[in-house]
TIRO-2110 file (N, C-alpha, C; in Angstrom, 1 decimal):
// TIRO-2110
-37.5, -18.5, 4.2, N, 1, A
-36.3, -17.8, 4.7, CA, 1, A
-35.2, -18.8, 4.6, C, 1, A
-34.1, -18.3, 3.9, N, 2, A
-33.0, -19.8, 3.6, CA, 2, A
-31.8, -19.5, 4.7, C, 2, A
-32.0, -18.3, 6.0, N, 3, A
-31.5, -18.5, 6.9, CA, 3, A
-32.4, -18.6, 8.3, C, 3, A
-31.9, -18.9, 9.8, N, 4, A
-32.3, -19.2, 10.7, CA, 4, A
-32.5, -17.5, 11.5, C, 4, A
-33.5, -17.8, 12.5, N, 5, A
-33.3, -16.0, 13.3, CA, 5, A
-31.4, -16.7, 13.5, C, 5, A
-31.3, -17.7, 14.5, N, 6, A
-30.0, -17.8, 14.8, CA, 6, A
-28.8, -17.4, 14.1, C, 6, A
-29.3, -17.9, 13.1, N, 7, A
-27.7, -17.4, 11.9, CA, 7, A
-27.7, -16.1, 11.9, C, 7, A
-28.7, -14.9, 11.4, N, 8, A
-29.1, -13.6, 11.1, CA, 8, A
-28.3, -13.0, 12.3, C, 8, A
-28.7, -13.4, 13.9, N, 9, A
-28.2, -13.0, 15.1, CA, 9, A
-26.9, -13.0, 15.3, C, 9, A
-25.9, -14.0, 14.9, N, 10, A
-24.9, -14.6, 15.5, CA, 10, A
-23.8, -14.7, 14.5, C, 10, A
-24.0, -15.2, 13.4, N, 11, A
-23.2, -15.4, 12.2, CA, 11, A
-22.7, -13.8, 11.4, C, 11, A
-21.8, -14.0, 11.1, N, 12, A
-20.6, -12.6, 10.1, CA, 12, A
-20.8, -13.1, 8.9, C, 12, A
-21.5, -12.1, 7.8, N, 13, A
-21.5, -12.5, 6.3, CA, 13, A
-20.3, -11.6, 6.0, C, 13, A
-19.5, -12.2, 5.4, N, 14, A
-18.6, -11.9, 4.6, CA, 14, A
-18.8, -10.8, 3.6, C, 14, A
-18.4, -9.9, 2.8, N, 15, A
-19.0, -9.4, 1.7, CA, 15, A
-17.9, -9.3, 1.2, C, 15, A
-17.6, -9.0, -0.6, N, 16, A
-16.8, -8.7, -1.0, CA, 16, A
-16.4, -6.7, -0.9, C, 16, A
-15.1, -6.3, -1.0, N, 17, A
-14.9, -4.7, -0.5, CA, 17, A
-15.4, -4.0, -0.9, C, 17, A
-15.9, -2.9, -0.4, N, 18, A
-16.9, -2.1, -1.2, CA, 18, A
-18.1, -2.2, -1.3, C, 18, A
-18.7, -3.5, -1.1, N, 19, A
-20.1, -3.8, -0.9, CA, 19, A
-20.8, -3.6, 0.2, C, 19, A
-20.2, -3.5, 1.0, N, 20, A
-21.0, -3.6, 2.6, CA, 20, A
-22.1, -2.7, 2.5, C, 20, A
-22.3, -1.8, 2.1, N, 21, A
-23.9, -0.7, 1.9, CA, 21, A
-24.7, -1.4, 0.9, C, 21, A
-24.4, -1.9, -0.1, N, 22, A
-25.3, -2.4, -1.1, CA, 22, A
-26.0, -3.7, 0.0, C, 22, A
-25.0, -4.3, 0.9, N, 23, A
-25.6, -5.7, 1.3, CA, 23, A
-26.7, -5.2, 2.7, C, 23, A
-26.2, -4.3, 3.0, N, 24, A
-27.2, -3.8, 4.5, CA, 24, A
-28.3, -3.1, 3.4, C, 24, A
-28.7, -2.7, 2.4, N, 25, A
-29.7, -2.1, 1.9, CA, 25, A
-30.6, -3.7, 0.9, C, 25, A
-30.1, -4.5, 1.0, N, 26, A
-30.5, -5.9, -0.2, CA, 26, A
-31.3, -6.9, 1.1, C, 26, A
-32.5, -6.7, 0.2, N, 27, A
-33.3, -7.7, 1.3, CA, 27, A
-32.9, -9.0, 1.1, C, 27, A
-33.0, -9.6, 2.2, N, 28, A
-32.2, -11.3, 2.6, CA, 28, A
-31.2, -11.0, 3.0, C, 28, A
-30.1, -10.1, 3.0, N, 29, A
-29.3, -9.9, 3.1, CA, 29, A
-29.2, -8.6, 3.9, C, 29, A
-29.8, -8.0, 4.3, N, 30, A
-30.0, -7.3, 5.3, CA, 30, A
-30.1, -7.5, 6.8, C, 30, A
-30.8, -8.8, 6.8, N, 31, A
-30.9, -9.0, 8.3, CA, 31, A
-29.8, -9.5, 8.9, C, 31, A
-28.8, -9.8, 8.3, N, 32, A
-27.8, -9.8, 9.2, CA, 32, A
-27.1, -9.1, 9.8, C, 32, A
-27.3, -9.3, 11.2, N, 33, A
-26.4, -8.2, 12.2, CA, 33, A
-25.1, -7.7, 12.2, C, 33, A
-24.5, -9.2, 11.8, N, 34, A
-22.9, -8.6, 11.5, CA, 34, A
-22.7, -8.9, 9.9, C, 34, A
-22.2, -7.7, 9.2, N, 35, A
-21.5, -7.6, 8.0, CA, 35, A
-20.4, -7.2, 7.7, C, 35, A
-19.3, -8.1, 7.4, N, 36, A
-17.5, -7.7, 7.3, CA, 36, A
-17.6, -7.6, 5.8, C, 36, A
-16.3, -6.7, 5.5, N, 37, A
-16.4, -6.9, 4.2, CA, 37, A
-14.6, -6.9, 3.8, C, 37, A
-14.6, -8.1, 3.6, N, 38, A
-13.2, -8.9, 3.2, CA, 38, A
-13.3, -10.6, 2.9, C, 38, A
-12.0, -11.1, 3.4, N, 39, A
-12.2, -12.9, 2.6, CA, 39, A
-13.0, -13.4, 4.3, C, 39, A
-12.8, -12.9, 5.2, N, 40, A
-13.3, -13.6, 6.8, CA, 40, A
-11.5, -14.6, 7.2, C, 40, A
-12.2, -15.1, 8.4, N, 41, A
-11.3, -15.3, 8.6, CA, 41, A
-10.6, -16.8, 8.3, C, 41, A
-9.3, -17.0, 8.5, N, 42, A
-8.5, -18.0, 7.8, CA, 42, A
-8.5, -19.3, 7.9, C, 42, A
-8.8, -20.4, 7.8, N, 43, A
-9.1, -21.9, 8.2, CA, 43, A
-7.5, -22.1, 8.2, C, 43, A
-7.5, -23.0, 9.3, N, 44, A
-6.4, -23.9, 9.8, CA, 44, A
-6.3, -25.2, 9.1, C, 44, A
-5.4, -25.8, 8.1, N, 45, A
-5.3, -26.7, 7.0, CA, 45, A
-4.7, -27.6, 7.9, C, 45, A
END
């Protein structure tokens, strides 16, 4: 498994637009609880 239960639980995978159904139906990529689909959010430089 190349993620943690923790990450699956807690962590937002990003998806690119339009994907979000392909990625909740794609195993490994399913178990994640939260799925956004955009860039996420913006790092402070």
């Amino acid at each position: 498994m190349p993620f943690s239960l923790n990450t699956f639980n807690n962590a937002t995978l990003y998806v690119p637009v339009g994907t979000k159904e392909r990625y909740k139906e794609t195993k490994g990529w399913m178990d994640f609880l939260f799925i956004e689909e955009g860039e996420g959010p913006k790092q402070n430089r």
